[in-house]
N, CA, C and O atoms as CSV, one atom per row, in Angstrom:
chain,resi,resn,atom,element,x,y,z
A,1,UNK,N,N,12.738,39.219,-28.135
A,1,UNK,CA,C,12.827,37.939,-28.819
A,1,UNK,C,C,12.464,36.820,-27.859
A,1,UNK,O,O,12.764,36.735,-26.668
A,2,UNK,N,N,11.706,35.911,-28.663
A,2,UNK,CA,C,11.497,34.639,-28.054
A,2,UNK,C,C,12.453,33.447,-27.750
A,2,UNK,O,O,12.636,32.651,-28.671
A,3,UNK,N,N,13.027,33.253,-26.668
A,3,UNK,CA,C,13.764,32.034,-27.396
A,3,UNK,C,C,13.454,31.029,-25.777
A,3,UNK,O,O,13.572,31.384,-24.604
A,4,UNK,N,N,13.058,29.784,-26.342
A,4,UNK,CA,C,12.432,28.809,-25.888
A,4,UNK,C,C,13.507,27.808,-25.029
A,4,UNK,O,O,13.397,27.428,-23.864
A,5,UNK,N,N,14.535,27.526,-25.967
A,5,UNK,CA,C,15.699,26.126,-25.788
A,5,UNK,C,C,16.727,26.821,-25.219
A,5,UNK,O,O,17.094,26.471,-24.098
A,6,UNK,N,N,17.374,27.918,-25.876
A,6,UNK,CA,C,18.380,28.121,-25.838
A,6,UNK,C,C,18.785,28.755,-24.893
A,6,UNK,O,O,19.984,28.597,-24.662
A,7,UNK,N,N,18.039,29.681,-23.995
A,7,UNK,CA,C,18.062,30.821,-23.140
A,7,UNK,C,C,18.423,29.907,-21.874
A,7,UNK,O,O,17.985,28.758,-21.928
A,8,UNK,N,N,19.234,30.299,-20.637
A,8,UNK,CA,C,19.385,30.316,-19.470
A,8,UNK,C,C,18.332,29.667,-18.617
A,8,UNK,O,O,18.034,28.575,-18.133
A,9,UNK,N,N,17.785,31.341,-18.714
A,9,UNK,CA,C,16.180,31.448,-18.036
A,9,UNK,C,C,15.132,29.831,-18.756
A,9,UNK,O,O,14.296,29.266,-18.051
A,10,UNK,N,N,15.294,29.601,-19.490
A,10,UNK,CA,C,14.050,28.636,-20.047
A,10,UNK,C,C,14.466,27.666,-19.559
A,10,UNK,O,O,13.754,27.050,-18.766
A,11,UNK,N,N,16.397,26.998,-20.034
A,11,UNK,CA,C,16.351,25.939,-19.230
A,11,UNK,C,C,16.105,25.886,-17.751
A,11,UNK,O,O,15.677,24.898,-17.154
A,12,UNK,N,N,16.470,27.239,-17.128
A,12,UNK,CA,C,16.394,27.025,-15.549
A,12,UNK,C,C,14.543,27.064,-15.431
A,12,UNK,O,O,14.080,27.074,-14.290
A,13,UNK,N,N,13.799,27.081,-16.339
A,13,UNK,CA,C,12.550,27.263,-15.513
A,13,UNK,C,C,12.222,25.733,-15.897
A,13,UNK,O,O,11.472,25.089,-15.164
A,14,UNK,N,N,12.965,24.975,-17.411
A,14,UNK,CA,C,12.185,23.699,-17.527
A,14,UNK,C,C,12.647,22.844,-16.147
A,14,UNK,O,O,11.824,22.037,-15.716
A,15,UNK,N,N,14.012,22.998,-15.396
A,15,UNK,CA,C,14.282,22.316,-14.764
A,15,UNK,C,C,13.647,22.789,-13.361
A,15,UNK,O,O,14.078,22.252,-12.341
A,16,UNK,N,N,12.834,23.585,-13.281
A,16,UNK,CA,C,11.787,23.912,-12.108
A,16,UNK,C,C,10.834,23.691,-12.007
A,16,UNK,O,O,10.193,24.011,-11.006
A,17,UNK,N,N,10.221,22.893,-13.246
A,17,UNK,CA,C,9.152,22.593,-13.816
A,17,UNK,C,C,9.240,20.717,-13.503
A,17,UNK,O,O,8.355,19.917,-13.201
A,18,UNK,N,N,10.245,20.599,-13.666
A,18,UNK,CA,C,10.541,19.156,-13.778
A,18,UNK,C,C,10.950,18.318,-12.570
A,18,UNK,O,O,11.080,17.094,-12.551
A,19,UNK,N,N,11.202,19.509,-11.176
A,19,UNK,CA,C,11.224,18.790,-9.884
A,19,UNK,C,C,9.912,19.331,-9.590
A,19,UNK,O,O,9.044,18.585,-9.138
A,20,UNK,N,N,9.700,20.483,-9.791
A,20,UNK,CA,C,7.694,20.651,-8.915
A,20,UNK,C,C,7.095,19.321,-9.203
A,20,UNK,O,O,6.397,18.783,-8.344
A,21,UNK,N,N,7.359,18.651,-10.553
A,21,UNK,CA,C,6.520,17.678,-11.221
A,21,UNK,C,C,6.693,16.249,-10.068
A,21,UNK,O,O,5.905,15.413,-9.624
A,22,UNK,N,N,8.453,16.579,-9.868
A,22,UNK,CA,C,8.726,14.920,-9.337
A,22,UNK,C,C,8.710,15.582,-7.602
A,22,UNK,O,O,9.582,15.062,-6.907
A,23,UNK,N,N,7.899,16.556,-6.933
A,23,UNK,CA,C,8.134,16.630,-5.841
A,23,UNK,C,C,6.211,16.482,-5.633
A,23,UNK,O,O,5.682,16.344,-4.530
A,24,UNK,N,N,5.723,16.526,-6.470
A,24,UNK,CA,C,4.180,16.289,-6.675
A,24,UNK,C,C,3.994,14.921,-6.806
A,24,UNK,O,O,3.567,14.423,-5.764
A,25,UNK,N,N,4.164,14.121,-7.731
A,25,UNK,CA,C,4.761,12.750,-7.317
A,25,UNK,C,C,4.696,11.822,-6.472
A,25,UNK,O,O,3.952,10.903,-6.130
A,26,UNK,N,N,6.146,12.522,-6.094
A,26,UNK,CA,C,6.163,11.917,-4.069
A,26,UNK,C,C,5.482,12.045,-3.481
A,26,UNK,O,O,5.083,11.038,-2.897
A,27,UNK,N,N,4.906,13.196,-3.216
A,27,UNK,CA,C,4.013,13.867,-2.297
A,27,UNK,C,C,2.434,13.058,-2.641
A,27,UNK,O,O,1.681,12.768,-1.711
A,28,UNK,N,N,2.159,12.823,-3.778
A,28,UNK,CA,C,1.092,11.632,-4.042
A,28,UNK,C,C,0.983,10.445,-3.921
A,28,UNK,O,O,-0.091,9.864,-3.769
A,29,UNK,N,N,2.431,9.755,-3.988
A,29,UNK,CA,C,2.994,8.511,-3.682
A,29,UNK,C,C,2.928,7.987,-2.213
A,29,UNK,O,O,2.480,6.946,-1.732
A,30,UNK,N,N,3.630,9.248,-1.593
A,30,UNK,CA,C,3.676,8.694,-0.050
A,30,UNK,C,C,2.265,9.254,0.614
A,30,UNK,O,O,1.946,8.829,1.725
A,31,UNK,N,N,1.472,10.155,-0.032
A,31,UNK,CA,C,-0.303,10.370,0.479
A,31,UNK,C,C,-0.570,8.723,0.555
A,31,UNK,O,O,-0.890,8.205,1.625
A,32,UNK,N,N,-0.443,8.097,-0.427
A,32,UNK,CA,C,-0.835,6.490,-0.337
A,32,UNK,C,C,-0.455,5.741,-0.139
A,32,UNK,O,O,-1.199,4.895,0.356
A,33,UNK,N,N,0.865,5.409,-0.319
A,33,UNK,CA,C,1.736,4.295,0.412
A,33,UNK,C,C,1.880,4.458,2.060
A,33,UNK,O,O,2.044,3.429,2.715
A,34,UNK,N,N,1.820,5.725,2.726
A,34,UNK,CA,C,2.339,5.535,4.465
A,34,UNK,C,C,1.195,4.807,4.525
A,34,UNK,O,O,1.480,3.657,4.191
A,35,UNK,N,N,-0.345,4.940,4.872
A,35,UNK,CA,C,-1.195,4.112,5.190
A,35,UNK,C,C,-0.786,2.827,5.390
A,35,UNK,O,O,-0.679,2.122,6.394
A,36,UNK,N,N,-0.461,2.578,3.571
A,36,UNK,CA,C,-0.187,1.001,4.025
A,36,UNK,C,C,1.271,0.387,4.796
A,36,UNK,O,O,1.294,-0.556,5.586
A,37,UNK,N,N,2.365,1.134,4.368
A,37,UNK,CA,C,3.414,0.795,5.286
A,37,UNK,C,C,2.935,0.967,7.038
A,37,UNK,O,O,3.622,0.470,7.930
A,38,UNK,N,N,2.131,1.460,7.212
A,38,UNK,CA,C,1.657,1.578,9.047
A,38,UNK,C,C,0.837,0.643,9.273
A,38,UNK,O,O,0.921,0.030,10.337
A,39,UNK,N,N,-0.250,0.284,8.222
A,39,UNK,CA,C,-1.014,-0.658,8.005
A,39,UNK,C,C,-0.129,-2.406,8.151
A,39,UNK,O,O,-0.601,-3.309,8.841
A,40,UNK,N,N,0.894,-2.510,7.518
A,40,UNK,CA,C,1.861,-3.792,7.304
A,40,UNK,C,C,2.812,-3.733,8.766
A,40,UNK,O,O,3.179,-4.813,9.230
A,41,UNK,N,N,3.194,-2.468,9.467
A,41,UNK,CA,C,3.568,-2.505,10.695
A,41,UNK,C,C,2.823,-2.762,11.676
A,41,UNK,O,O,3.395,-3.119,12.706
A,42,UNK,N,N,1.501,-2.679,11.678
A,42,UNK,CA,C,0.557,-3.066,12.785
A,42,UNK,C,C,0.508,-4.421,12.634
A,42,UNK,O,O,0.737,-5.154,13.597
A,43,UNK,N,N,0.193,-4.927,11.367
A,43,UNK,CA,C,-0.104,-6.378,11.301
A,43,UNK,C,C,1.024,-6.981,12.074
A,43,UNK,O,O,0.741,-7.404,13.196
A,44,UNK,N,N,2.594,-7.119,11.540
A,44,UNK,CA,C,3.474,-7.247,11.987
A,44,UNK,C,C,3.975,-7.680,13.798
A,44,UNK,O,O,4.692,-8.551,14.291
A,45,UNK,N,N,3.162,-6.563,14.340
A,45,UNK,CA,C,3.345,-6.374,15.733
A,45,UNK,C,C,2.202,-6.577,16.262
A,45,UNK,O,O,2.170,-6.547,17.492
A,46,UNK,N,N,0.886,-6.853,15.494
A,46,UNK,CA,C,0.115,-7.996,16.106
A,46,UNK,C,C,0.413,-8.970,16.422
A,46,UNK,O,O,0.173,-9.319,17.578
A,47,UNK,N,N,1.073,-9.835,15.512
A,47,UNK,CA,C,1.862,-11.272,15.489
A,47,UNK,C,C,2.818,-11.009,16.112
A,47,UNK,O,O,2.982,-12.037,16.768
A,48,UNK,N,N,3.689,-10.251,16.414
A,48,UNK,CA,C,4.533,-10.298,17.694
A,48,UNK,C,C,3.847,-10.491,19.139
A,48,UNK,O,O,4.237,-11.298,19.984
A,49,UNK,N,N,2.444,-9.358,19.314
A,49,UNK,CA,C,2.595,-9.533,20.782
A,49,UNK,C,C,1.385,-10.568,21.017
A,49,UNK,O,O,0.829,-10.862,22.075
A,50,UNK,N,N,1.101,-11.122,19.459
A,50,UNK,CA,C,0.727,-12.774,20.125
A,50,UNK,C,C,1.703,-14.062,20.264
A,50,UNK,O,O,1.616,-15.195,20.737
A,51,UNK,N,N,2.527,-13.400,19.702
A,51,UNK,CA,C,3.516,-14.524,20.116
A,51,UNK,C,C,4.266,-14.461,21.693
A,51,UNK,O,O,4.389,-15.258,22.624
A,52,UNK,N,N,4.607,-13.306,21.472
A,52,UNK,CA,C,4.901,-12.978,23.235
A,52,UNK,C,C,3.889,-13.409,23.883
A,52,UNK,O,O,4.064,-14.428,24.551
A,53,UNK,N,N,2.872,-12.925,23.879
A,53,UNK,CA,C,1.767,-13.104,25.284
A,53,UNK,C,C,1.596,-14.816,25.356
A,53,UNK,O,O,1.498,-15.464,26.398
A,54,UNK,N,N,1.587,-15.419,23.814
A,54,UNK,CA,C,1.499,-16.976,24.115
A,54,UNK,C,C,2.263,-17.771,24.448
A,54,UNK,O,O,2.051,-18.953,24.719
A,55,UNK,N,N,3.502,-17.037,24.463
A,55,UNK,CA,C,4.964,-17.422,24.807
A,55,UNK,C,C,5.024,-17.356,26.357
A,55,UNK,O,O,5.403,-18.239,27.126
A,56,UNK,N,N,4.675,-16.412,26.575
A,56,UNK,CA,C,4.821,-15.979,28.254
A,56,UNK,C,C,3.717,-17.305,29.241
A,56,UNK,O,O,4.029,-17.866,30.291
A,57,UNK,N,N,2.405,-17.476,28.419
A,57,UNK,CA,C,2.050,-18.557,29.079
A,57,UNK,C,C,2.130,-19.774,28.968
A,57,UNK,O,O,1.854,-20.389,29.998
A,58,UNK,N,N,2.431,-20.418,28.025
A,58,UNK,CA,C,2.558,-21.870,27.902
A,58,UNK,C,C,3.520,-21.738,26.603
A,58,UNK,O,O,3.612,-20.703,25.942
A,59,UNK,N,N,4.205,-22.911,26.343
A,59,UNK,CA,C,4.958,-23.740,24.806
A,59,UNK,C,C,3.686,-24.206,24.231
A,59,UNK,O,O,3.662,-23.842,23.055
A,60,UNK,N,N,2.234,-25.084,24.659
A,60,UNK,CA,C,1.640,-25.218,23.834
A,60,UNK,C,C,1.079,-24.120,23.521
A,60,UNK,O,O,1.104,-23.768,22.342
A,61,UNK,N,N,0.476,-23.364,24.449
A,61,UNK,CA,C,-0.102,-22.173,23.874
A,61,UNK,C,C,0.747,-21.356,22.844
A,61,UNK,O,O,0.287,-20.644,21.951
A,62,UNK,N,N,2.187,-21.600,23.148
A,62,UNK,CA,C,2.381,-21.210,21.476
A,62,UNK,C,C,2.591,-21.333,20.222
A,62,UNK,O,O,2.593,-20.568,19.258
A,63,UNK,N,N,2.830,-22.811,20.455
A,63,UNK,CA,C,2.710,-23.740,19.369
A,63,UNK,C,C,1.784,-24.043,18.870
A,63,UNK,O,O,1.789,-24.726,17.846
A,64,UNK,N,N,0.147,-23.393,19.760
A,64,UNK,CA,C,-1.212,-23.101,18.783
A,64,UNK,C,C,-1.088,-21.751,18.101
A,64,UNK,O,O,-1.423,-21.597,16.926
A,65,UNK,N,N,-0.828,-21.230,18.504
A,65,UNK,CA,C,-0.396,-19.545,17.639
A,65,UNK,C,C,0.253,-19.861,16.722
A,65,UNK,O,O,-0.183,-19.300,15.717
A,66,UNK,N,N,1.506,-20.785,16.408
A,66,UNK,CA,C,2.548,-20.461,15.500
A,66,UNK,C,C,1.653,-21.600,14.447
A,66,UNK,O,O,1.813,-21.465,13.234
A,67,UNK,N,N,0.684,-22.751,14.981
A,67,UNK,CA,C,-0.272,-23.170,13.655
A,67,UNK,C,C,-0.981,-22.478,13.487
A,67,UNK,O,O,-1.360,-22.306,12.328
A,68,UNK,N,N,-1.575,-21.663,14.623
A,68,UNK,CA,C,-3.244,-21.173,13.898
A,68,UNK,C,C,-2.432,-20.275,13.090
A,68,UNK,O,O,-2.587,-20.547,11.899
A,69,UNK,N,N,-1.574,-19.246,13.293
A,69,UNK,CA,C,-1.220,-18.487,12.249
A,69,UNK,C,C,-0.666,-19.040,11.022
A,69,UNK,O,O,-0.982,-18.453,9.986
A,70,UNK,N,N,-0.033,-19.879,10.948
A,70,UNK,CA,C,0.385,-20.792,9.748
A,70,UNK,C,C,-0.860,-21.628,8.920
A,70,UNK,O,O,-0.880,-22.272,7.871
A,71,UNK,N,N,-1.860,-21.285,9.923
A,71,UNK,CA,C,-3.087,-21.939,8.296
A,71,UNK,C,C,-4.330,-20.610,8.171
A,71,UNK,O,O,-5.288,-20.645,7.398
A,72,UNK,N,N,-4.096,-19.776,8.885
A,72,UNK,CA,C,-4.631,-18.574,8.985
A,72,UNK,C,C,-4.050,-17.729,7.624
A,72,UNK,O,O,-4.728,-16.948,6.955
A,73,UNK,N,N,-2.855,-18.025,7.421
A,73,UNK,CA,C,-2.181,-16.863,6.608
A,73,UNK,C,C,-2.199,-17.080,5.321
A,73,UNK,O,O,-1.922,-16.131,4.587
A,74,UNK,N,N,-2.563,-18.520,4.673
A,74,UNK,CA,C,-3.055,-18.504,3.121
A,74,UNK,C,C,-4.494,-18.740,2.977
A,74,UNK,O,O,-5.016,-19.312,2.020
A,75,UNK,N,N,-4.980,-18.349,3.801
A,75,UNK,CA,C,-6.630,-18.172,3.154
A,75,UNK,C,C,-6.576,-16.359,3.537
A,75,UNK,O,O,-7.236,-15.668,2.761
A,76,UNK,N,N,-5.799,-15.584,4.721
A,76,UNK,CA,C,-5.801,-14.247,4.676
A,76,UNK,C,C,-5.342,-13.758,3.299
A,76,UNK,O,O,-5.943,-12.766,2.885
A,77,UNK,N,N,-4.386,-14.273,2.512
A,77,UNK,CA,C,-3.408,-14.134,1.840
A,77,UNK,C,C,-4.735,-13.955,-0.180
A,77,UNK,O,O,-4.905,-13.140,-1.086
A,78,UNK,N,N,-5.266,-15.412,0.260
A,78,UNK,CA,C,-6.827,-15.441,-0.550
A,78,UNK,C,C,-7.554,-14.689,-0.611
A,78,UNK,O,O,-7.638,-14.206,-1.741
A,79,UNK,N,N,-8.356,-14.195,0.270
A,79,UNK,CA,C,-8.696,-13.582,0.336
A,79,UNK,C,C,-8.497,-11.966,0.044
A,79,UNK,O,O,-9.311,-11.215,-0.494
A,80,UNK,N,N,-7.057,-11.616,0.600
A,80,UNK,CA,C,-6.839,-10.364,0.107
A,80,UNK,C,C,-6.732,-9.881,-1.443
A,80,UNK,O,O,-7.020,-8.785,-1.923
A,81,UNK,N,N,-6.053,-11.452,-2.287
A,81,UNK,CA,C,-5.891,-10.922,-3.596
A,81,UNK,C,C,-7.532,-11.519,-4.095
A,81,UNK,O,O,-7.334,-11.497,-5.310
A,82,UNK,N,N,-8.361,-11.807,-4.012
A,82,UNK,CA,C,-9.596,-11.774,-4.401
A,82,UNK,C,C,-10.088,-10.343,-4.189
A,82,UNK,O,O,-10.421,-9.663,-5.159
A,83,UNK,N,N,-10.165,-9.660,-2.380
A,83,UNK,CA,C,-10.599,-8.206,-2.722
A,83,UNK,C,C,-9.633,-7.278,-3.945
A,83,UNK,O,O,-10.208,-6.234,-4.252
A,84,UNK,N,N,-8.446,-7.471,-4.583
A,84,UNK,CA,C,-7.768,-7.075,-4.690
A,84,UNK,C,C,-8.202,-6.625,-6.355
A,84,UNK,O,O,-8.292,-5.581,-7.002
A,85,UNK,N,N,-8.409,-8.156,-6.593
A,85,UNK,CA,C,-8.843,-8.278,-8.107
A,85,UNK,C,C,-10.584,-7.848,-8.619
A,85,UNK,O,O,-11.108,-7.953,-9.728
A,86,UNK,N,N,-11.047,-7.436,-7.548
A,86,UNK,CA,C,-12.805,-7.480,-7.441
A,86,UNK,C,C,-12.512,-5.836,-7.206
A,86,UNK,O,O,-13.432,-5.111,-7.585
A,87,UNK,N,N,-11.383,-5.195,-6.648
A,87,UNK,CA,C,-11.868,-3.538,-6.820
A,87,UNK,C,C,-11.690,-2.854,-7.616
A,87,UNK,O,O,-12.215,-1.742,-7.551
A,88,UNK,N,N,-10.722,-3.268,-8.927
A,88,UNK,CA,C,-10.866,-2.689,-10.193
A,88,UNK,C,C,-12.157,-2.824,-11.304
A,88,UNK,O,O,-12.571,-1.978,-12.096
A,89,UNK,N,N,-12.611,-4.157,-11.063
A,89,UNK,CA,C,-13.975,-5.010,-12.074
A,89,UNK,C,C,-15.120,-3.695,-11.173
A,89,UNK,O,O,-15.848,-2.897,-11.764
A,90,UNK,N,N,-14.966,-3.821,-9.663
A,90,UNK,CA,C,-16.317,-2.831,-8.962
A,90,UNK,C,C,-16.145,-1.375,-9.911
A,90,UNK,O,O,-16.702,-0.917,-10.909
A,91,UNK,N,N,-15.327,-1.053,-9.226
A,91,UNK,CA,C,-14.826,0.769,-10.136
A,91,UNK,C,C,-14.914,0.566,-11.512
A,91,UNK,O,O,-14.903,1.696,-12.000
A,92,UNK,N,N,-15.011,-0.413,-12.561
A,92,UNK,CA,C,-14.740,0.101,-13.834
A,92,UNK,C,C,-16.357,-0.211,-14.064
A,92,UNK,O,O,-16.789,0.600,-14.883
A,93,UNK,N,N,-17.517,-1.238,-13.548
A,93,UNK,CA,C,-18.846,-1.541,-13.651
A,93,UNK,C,C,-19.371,0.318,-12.807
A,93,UNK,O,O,-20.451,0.766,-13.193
A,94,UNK,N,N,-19.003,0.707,-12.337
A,94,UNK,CA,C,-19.782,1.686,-11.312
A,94,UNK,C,C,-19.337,2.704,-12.077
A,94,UNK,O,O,-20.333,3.295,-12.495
A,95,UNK,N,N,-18.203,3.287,-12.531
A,95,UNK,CA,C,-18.134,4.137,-13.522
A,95,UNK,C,C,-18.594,3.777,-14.895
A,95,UNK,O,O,-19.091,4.721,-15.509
A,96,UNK,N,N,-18.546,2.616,-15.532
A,96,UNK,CA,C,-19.671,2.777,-16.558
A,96,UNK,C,C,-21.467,2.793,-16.454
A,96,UNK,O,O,-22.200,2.444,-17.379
A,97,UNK,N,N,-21.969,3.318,-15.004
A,97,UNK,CA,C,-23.117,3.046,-14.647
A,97,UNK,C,C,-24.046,1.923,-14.962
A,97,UNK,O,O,-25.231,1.903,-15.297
A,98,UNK,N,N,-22.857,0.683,-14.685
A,98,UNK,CA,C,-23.804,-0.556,-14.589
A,98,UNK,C,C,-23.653,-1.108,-13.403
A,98,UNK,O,O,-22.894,-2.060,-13.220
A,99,UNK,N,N,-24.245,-0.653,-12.633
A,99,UNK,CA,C,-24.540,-1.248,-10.815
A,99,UNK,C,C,-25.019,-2.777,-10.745
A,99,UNK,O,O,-24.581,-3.624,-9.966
A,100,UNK,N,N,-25.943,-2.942,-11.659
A,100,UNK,CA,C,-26.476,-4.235,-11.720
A,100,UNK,C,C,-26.170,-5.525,-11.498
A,100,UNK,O,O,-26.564,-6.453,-10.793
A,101,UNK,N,N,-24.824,-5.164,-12.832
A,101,UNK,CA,C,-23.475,-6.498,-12.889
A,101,UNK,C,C,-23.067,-6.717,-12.393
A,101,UNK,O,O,-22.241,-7.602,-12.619
């Protein structure tokens, strides 16, 4: 006999079925997210060891760091959500094979 719901065995295989699913998931999730979390830690500790190194030589020298980075960071900021919004429009023109547009 068949039995689908009711059996032991079926629930124990749906619920083996249902972490492979959420351990596949993760395992796709963090394929793409570490990049960028290592990616957001480098940036991070760029701006640290320019602040140190400009720190170590002069107050003005770092009080040009702490502007240049303060008018540096909303046109970086622009810029990123422009590539951001331009790589879905690229991918959906290039998969409908219109390169042109």
């Amino acid at each position: 006999m068949l039995c689908l719901l009711s059996c032991p065995k079926a629930t124990n295989l749906r619920g083996m079925l249902k972490q492979s699913w959420f351990r596949l998931e993760i395992s796709e999730i963090m394929r793409l997210g570490i990049p960028m979390v290592v990616t957001q830690l480098f940036i991070m500790g760029m701006g640290f060891v320019d602040t140190v190194m400009a720190g170590r030589y002069s107050a003005q020298a770092l009080a040009g760091v702490a502007l240049g980075g303060n008018v540096l960071w909303p046109v970086f900021m622009f810029m990123s959500g422009l590539t951001m919004a331009l790589t879905p429009i690229v991918a959906q023109l290039r998969g409908a094979h219109k390169v042109n547009q």
